[in-house]
C-alpha positions as CSV (number, residue, x, y, z in Angstrom):
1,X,110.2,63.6,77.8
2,X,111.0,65.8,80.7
3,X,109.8,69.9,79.4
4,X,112.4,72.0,81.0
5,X,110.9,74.5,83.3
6,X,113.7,77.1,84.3
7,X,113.4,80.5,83.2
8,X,115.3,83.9,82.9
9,X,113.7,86.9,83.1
10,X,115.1,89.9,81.1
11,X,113.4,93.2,82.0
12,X,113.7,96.6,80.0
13,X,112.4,100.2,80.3
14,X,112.6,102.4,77.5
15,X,111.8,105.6,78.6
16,X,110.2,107.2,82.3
17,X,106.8,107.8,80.6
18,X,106.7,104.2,78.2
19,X,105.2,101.1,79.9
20,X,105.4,99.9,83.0
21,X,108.4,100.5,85.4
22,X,111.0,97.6,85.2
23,X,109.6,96.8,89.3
24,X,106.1,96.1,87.9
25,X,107.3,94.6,84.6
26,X,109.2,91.8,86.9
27,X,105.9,91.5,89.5
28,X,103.8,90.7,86.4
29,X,106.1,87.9,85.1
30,X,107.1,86.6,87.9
31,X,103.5,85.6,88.7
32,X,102.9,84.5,85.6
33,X,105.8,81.9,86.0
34,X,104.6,80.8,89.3
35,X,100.9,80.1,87.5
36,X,103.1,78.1,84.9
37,X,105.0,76.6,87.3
38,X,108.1,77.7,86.0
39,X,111.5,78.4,88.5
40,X,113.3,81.6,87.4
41,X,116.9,81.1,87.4
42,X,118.4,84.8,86.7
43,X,116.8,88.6,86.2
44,X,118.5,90.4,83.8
45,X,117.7,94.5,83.7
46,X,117.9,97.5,81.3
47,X,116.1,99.7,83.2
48,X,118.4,103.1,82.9
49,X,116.0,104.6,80.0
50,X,118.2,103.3,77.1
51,X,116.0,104.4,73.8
52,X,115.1,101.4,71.4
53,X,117.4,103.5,68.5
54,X,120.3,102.9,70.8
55,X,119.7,99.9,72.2
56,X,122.6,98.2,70.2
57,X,125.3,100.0,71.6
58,X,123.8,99.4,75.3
59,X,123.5,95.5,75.5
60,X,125.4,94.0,77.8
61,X,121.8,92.6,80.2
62,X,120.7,91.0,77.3
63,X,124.0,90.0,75.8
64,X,124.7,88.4,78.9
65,X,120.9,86.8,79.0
66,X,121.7,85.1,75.3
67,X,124.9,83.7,76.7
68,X,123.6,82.2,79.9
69,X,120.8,80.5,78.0
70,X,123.6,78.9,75.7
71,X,125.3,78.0,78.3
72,X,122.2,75.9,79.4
73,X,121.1,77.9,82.7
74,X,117.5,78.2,81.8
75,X,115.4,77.5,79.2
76,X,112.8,80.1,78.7
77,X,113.6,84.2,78.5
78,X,110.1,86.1,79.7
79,X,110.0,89.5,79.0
80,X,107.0,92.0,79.3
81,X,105.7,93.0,76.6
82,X,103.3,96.3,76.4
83,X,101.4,94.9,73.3
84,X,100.6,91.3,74.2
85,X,98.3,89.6,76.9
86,X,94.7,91.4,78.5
87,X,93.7,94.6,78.0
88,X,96.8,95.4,75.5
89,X,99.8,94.7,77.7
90,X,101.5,91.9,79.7
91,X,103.6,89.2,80.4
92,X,104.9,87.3,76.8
């Protein structure tokens, strides 16, 4: 069985003082995708400080993400995530 390896990566920023900046958020995955050997196909971004409370109404990176992979252009979504990985925070 070939294991798809094709990724998106779909980045997000809260707020100016929460996390790291979209920039480093995308550095960190995309070096963990090259230590996984996996190609990314697309960056999606919601970096303009949307709050989590609204992020409904402000969608359209990650609407557009969800249909992509649907549509069969990657297989994998990587985001960073500020709880997971060493010391607390990183790629998930």
């Amino acid at each position: 069985k070939v294991i798809e390896t094709t990724a998106a990566i779909y980045l997000r920023k809260s707020t100016e003082n929460d996390g790291k900046s979209v920039a480093a958020q995308e550095r960190q995955l995309r070096t963990k995708a090259d230590q996984l050997g996996i190609d990314i196909a697309a960056v999606y971004r919601n970096d303009d400080g949307t709050s989590a409370s609204s992020f409904l109404i402000t969608t359209a990176p990650f609407d557009r993400c969800l249909a992509d992979y649907k549509a069969g252009i990657f297989t994998i979504i990587m985001v960073w995530d500020k709880i997971a990985g060493f010391g607390g925070s990183g790629p998930a």
